[in-house]
C-alpha positions in Angstrom: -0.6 -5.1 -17.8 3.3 -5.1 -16.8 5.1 -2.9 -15.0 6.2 -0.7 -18.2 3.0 -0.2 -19.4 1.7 1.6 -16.4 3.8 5.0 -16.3 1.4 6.8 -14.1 2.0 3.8 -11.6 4.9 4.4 -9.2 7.6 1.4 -9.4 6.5 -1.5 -6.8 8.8 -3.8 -4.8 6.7 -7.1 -4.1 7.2 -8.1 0.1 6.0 -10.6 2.4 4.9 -10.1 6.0 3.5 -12.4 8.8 0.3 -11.3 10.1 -1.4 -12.6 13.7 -4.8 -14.5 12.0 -7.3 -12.4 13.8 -5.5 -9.3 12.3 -5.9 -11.1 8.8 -9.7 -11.5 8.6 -10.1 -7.9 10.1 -8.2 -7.1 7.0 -10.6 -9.4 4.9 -14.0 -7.8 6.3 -12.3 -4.1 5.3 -11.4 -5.4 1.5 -15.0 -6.9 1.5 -16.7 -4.0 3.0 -14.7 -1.5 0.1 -14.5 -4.1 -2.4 -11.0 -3.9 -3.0 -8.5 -7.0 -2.0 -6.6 -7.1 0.7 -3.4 -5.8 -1.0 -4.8 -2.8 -1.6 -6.5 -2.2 2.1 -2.6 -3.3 3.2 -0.9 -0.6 1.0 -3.3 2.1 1.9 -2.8 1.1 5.6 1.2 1.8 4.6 0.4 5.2 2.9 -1.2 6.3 6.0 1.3 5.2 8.0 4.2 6.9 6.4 2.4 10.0 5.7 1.5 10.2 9.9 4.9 9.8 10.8 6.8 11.8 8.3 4.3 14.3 6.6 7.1 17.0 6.5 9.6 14.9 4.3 6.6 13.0 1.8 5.5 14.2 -1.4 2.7 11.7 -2.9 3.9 12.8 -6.4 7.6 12.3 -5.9 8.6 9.3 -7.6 11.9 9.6 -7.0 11.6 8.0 -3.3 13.4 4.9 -2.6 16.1 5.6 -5.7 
């Protein structure tokens, strides 16, 4: 399903990032262990992050970040 088709989905931006291995297959036990992928575990890992460091200025259900 494209990007189009999903309008409950917030826009995505596709990145790359370097991870030390031992971090990786940490990463790969969590996805296993909630039988998600790794994507997903990396995202939510994001989320958290952002929502910890600025809770004050995040609104989950604004999609009008990053325009």
């Amino acid at each position: 399903m494209t990007q189009e088709n999903q309008p409950s989905e917030k826009p995505t931006v596709r990145t790359t990032v370097s991870v030390p291995r031992v971090d990786y297959a940490e990463l790969e036990v969590l996805a296993e262990r909630k039988k998600v992928s790794v994507a997903w575990v990396v995202r939510e890992a994001i989320e958290r992050y952002l929502h910890a460091e600025i809770p004050l200025f995040r609104n989950r259900d604004d999609d009008s970040k990053g325009d």
